[in-house]
C-alpha positions as CSV (number, residue, x, y, z in Angstrom):
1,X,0.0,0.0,0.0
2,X,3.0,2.5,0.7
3,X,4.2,1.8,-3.1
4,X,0.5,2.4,-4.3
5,X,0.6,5.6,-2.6
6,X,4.1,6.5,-3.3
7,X,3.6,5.8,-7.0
8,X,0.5,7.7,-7.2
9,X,2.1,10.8,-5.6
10,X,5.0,10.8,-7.4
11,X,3.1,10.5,-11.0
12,X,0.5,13.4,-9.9
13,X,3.7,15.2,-9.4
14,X,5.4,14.6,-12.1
15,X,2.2,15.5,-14.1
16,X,1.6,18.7,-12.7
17,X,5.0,20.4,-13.0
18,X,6.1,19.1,-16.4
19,X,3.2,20.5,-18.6
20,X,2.3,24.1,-18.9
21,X,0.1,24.7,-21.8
22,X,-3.7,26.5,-21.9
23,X,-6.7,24.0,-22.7
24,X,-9.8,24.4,-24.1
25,X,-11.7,24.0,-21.1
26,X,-9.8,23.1,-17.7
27,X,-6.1,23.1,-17.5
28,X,-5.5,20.1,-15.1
29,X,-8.0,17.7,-13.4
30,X,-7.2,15.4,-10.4
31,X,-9.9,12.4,-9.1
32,X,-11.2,8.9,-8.7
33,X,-11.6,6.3,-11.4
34,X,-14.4,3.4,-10.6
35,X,-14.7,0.8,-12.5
36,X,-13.0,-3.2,-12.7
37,X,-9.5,-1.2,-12.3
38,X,-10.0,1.6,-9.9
39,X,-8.0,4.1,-8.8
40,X,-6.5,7.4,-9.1
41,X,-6.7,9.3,-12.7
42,X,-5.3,13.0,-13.4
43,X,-5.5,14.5,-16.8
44,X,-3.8,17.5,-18.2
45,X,-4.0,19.4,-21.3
46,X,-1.0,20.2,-23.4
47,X,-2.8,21.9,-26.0
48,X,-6.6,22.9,-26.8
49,X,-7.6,19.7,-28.0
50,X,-4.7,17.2,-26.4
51,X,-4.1,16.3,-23.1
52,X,-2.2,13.4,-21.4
53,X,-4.0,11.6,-18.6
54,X,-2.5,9.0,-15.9
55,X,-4.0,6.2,-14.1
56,X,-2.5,4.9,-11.2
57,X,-5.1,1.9,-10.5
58,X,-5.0,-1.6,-8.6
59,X,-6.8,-4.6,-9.5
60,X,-8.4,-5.9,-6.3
61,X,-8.7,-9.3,-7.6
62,X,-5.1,-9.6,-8.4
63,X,-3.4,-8.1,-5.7
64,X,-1.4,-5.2,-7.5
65,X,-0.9,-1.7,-8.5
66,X,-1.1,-0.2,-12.3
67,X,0.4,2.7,-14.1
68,X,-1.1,4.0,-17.3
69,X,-0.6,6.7,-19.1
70,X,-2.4,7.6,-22.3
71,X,-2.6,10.3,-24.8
72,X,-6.0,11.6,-25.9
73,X,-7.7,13.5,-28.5
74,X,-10.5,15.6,-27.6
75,X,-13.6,17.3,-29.4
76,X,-17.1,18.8,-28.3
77,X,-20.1,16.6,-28.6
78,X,-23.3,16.6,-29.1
79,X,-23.0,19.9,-29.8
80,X,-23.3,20.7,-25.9
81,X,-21.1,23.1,-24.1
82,X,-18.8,21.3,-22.0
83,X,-19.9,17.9,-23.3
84,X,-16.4,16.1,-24.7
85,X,-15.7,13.1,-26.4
86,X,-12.3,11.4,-26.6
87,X,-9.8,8.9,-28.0
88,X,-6.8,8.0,-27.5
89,X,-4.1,5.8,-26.8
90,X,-1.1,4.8,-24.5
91,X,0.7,2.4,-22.4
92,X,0.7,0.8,-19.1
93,X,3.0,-1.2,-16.4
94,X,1.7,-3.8,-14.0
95,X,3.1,-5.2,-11.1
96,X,0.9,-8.0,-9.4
97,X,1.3,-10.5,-6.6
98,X,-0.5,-13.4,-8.6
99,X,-2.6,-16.1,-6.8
100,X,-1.8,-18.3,-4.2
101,X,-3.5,-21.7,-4.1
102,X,-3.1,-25.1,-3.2
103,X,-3.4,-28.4,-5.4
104,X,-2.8,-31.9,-4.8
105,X,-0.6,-33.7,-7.4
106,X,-0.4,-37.6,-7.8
107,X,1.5,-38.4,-5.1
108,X,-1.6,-36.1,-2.9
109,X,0.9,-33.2,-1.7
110,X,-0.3,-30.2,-1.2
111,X,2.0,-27.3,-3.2
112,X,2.0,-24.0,-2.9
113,X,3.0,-21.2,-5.8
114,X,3.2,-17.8,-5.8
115,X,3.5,-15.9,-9.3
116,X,5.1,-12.3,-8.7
117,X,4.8,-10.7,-12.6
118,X,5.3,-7.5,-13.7
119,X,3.5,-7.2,-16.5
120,X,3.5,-4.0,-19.3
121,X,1.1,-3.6,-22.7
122,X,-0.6,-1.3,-25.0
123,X,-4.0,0.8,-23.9
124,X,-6.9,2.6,-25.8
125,X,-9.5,4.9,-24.3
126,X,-12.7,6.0,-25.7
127,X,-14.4,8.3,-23.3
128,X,-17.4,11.1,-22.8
129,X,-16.8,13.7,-20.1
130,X,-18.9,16.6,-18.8
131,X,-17.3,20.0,-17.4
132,X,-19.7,21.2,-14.3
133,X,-18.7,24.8,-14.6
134,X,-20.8,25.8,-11.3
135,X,-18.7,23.4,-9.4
136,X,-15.0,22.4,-10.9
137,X,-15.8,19.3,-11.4
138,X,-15.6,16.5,-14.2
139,X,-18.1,13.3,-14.5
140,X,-17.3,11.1,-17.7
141,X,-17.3,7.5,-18.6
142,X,-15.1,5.5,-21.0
143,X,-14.2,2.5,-22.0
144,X,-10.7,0.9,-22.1
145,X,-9.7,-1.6,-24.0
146,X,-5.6,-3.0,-23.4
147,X,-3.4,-6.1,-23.9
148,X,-0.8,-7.6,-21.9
149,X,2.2,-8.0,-23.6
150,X,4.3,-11.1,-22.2
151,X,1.1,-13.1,-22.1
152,X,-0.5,-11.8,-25.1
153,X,-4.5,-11.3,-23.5
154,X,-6.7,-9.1,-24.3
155,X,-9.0,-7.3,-22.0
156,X,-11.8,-4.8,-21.6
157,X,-11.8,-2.0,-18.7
158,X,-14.7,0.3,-18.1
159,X,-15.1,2.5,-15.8
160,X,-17.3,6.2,-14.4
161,X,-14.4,8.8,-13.4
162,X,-15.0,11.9,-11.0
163,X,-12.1,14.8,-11.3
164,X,-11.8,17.9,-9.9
165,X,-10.5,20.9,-12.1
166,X,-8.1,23.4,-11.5
């Protein structure tokens, strides 16, 4: 948990200080991403219609921490004001503590493994978000396809995102 949080403060960090550019509607947004990998999410614009978003996120079920970072296009929808859609795409590196079980091989002894992997792959986001102007704040959804690159799978991450704007 001290990595998690060490990792996540570091990259919202890092973030903040290494872009100065204006956006189109917020600069810099900070929050929480819900969804089958939750966790932390900031997203910063580095030009009107461009912005680079990080993801710090653990996957309960796998005991471990993820770090994506993505690059994204972004354009009004709908016609609405404050109503985006984006795309975009990126990266990500895993480290997980695997599963431990037991199993019971011919000779009926129990074994015990334990599979430590870090694990790294490509990531694609298709997202809608909504800028609340009366209070700084961001609601959106997207979905997030990736795949894992030493064991070639393929998954499917979605998620609702809160972020507050500065």
């Amino acid at each position: 948990m001290k990595t998690f949080l060490r990792v996540g403060f570091t990259l919202a960090l890092v973030m903040t200080l290494a872009f100065g550019a204006n956006a189109q509607e917020y600069k810099t947004g900070i929050g929480f991403r819900g969804g089958i990998a939750s966790g932390l999410t900031i997203k910063h614009f580095i030009k009107s219609d461009a912005a680079i978003e990080g993801i710090l996120s653990t996957g309960f079920r796998h005991r471990g921490a993820v770090v994506t970072v993505l690059y994204e296009k972004h354009a009004q929808a709908f016609n609405a004001k404050g109503l985006q859609w984006y795309y975009g795409l990126g990266g990500h590196v895993g480290f997980y503590e695997g599963r431990y079980y037991y199993y019971y091989d011919d000779d009926r002894r129990k074994r015990y493994y334990d599979d430590n992997v870090v694990g790294f792959g490509l990531d694609a986001v298709l997202g809608l978000e909504y800028y609340i102007r009366d209070i700084p704040f961001t609601i959106g959804a997207d979905i997030k396809p990736f795949i894992n690159i030493p064991h070639g799978r393929g998954f499917w991450d979605s998620a609702l995102h809160v972020r507050y704007v500065f």
